[in-house]
C-alpha positions in Angstrom: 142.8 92.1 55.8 144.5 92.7 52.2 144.5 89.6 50.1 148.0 89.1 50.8 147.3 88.3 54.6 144.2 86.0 53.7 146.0 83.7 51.6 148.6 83.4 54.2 146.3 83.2 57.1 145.2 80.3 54.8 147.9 78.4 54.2 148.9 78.7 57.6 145.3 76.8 59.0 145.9 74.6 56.3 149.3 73.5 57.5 148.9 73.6 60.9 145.4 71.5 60.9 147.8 68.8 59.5 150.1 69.0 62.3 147.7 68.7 64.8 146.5 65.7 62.9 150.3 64.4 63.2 150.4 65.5 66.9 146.9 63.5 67.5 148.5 60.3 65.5 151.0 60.0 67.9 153.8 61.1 65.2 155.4 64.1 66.5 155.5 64.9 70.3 154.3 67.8 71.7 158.1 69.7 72.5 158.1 69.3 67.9 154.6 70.1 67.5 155.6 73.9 69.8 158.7 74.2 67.1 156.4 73.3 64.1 154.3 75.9 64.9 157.0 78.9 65.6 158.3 77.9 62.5 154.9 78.1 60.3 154.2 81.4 62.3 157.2 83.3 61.6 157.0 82.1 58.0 153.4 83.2 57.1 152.8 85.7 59.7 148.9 84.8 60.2 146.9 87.4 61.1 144.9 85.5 64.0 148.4 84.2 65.7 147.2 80.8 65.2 143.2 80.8 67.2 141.9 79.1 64.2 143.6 76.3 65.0 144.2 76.4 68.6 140.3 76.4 69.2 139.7 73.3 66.8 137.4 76.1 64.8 138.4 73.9 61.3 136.6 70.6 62.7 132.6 70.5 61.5 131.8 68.6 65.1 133.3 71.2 67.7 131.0 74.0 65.4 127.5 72.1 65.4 125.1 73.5 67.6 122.8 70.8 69.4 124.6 68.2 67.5 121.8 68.0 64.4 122.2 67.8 60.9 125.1 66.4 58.3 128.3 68.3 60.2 127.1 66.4 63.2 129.4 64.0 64.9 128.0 61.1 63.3 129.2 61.1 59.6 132.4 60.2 58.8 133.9 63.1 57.1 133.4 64.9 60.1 135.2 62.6 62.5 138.1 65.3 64.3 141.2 64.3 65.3 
């Protein structure tokens, strides 16, 4: 991947964790959320067509393995939407 296609592999995660977020918060509905994300994907291309997000990889809890140490579920800054 050239650095080109990380940064906007980046900025695409970045984006679309915040949409989610939106999506979660009752904001947007689902039918936006789907156009949201053609959009973002057509305009940065990523690289991963969006698994990064679609797996929930960016939130600490869903990565923790027996649910031990600080990116456990039980410290705030780690609290998923």
């Amino acid at each position: 991947m050239t650095g080109d296609a990380l940064k906007r592999e980046c900025q695409y995660e970045v984006v679309m964790h915040q949409v989610k977020r939106m999506l979660h918060a009752g904001i947007i509905t689902e039918h936006e959320f789907q156009e949201i994300e053609a959009w973002f994907k057509a305009k940065y291309k990523p690289v991963s067509g969006g698994y990064i997000v679609q797996t929930d990889l960016l939130c600490a809890r869903r990565r923790v393995i027996n649910e031990c140490g600080k990116e456990a579920g039980g410290h705030e800054e780690n609290q998923c939407t």
